[in-house]
C-alpha positions in Angstrom: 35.9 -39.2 314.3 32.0 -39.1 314.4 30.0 -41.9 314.5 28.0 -43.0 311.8 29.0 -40.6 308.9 31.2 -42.9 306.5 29.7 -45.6 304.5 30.3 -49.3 305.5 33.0 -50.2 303.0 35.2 -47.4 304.7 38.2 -49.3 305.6 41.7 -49.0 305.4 43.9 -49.6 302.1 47.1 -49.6 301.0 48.1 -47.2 297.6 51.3 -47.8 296.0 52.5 -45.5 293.4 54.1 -47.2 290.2 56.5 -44.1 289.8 58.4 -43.8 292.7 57.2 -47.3 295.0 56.0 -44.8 297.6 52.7 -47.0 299.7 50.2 -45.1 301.9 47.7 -46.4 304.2 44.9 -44.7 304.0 41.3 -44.9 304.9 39.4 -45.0 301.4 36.0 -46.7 300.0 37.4 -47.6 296.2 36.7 -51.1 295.5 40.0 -53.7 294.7 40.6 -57.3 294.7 44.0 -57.2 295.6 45.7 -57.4 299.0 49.2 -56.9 300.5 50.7 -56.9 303.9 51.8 -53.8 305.7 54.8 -53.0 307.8 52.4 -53.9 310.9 52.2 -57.2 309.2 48.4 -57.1 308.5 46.6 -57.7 305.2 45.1 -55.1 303.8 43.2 -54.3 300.1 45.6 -52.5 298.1 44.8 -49.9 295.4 48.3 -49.2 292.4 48.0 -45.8 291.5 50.1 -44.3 288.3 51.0 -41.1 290.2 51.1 -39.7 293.9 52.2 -36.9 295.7 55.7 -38.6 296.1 56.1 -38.9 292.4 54.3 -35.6 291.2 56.5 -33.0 289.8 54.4 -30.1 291.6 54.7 -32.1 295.0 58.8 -33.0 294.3 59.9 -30.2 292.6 61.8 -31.8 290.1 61.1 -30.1 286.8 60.3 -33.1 283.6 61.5 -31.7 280.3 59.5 -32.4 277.4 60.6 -32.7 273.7 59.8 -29.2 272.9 61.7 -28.7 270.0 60.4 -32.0 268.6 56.8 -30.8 268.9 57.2 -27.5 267.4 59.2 -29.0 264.4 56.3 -31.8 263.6 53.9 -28.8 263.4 55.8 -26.5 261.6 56.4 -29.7 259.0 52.5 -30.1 259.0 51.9 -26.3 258.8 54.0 -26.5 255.6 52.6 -29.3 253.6 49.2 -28.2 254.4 50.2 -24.8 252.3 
């Protein structure tokens, strides 16, 4: 890595996903005033995120169905009293 390029509140932290549990260490600037231990039994600032690539239906593949029908109905209901 070069010298001298990242700022001086690059450091690692930990990001845990809320979806799926998944935890990364990763080297990041963001701000948090929470900490956790890591499997090398270290502290380290953690970060929760709502959604990573381990919970990510692009990155998993798993394909999250939507209420559809449900959607198009409550329109078609709204179209109609509108008329």
């Amino acid at each position: 890595m070069k010298k001298d390029i990242h700022p001086d509140t690059y450091r690692p932290v930990v990001f845990e996903d809320l979806a799926s549990g998944a935890r990364f260490l990763i080297g990041s600037t963001v701000h948090t005033n929470e900490t956790t231990s890591w499997e090398d039994g270290k502290e380290y600032p953690k970060l929760t995120v709502e959604i990573s690539s381990k919970s990510h239906p692009f990155y998993t593949g798993e394909d999250r169905t939507l209420d559809k029908a449900g959607r198009v109905e409550r329109f078609r209901q709204r179209a109609a009293r509108k008329k």
